[in-house]
N, C-alpha and C positions, 0 to 999 in steps of 0.2 A: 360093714357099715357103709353107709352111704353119705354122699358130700355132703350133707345138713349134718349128718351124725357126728364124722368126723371132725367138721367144722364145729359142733358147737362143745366138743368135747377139748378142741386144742384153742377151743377162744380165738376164733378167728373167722373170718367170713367163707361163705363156702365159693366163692369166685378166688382169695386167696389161696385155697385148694387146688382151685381147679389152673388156674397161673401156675404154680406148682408142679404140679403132675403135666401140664403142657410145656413145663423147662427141664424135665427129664429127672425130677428131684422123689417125685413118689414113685412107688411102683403098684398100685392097685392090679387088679385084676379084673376083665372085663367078663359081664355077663355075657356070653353066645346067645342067650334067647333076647335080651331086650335091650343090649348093646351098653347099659349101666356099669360106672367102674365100682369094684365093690374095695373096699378099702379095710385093712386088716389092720393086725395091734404093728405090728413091726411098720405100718405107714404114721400111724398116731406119735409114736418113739418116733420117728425122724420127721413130722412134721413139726414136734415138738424142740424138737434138735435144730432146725432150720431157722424154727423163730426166736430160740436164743442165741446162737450165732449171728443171724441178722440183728438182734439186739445188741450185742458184741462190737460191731459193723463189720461182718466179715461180709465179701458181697456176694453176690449169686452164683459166681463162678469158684471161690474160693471154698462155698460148702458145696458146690458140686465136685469141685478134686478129695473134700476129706471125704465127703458119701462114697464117691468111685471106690477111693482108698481102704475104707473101712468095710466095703463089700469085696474088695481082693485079696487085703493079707492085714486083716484086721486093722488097719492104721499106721501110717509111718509114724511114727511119733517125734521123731527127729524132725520132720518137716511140718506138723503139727506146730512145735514149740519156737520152730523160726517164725512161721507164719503169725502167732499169736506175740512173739516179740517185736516183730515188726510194729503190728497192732499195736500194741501198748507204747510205744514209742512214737508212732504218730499222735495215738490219743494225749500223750503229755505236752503233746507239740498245740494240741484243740486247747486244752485245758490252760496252758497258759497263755494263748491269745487272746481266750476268752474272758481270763481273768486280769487281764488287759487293759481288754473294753470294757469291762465291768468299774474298773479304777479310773478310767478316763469316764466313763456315764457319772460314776460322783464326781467327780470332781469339777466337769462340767454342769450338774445340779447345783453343787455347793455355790458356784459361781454366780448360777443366773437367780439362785432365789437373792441373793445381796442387793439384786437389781433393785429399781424403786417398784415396780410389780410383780416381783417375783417372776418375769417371762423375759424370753431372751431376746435381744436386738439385733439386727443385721447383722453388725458387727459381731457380735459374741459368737453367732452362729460358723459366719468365714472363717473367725479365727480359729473355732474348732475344726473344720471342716480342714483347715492348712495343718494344724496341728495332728490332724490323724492322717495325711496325703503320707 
């Protein structure tokens, strides 16, 4: 396959590919006659693996140690599942910030529609603004 193929096969752009393969994450094969990397089903499988990992947030480095890993002794799975506890442990850390700021955004709505125009005044605004410091 070729970077269009590939790209439009893993939903993704073919400059995503090529990022990709310039961070040591694919392994294509290069054509000798016209210098093209031609790209195979086992690049498709880990470019597909790369973008759900990244959707995960594991970062560039950390699916370059499981790829290394999983092409030398099939996967540590031990360090797999720290790595992915870690993960889920900061992401509850995201999630309840977020749900945070989400309780402070009402409640700072709830506040400023009461106003005589429904919009907020200097004041309301600093005092949020000390309220979230």
């Amino acid at each position: 396959m070729k970077v269009k193929e590939i790209a439009r096969l893993a939903e993704v752009t073919p400059d995503i590919v090529r990022f990709y393969n310039r961070e040591g994450l694919l392994r294509p094969r290069q054509n000798p006659r016209n210098g093209y990397y031609v790209y195979g089903s086992e690049d498709l499988c880990r470019l597909r693996f790369i973008r759900m990992a990244n959707k995960l947030g594991l970062s560039l480095y950390e699916i370059k140690v499981i790829l290394s890993q999983a092409m030398e002794d099939g996967l540590l799975s031990g360090d797999l599942k720290a790595l992915f506890t870690d993960r889920l442990s900061w992401l509850e850390q995201e999630l309840n910030e977020l749900k945070r700021l989400r309780d402070d955004m009402n409640a700072a709505i709830e506040v400023w529609q009461q106003m005589p125009d429904g919009a907020p005044n200097g004041r309301s605004v600093q005092e949020l603004i000390e309220q979230w410091s």
